[in-house]
C-alpha positions in Angstrom: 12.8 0.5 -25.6 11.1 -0.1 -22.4 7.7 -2.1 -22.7 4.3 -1.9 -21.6 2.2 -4.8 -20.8 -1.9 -4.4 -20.7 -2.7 -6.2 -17.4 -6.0 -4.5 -16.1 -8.5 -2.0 -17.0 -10.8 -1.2 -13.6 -13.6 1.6 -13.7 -15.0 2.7 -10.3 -18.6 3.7 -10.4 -19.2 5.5 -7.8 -16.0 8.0 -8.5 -15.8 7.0 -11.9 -12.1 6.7 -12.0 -10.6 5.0 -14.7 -7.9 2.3 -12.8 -5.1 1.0 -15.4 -2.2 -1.8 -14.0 0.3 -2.6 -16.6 3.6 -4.4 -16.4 7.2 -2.4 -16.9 10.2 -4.3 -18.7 13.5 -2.2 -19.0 15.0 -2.2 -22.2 18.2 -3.4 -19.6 16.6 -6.0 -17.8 16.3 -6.0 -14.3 13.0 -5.9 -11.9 9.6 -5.6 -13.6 7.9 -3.0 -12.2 4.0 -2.5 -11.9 2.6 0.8 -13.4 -0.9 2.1 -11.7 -2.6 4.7 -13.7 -5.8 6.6 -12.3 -7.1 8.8 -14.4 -10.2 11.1 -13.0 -11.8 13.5 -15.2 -8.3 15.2 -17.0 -6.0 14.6 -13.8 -4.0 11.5 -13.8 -2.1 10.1 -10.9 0.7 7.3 -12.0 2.9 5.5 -10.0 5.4 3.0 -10.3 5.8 0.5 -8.1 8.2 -3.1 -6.8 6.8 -6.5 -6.6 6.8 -6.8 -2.4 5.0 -3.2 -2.7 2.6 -4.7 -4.7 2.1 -7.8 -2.8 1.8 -5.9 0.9 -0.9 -3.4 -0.9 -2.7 -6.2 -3.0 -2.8 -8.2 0.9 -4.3 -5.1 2.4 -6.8 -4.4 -0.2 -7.9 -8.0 -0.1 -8.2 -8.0 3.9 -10.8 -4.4 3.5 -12.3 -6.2 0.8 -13.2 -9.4 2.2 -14.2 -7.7 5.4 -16.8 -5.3 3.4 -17.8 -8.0 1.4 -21.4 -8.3 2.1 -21.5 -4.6 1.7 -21.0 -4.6 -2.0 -23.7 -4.5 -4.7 -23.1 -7.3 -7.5 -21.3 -6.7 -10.1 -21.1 -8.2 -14.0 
């Protein structure tokens, strides 16, 4: 049975998307994948992606966010 591991649970305010990351383990083993889940209003996009994938798109969302970051209102 292939398992799904919890890792983060994001809501945008200004869209308000609903932004899920969980872990994939294959029942076989092999590479962990990393699920992202957006769900807006009834539509949901998913996609499934590799660790370097991850890492490249995690570096570039870093980079924009850092560069914006006195831009953004404070969050709790």
């Amino acid at each position: 049975m292939t398992r799904l591991t919890a890792l983060a649970k994001l809501h945008a305010p200004l869209g308000g998307q609903e932004i899920e990351l969980q872990q994939i383990d294959f029942d076989g083993g092999g590479m962990s994948l990393l699920r992202t889940r957006i769900r807006e209003k009834s539509r949901f996009t998913v996609f499934d992606i590799d660790p370097v994938t991850a890492r490249l798109w995690g570096e570039a969302l870093l980079r924009w966010a850092d560069a914006r970051a006195d831009e953004a209102p404070a969050r709790e």
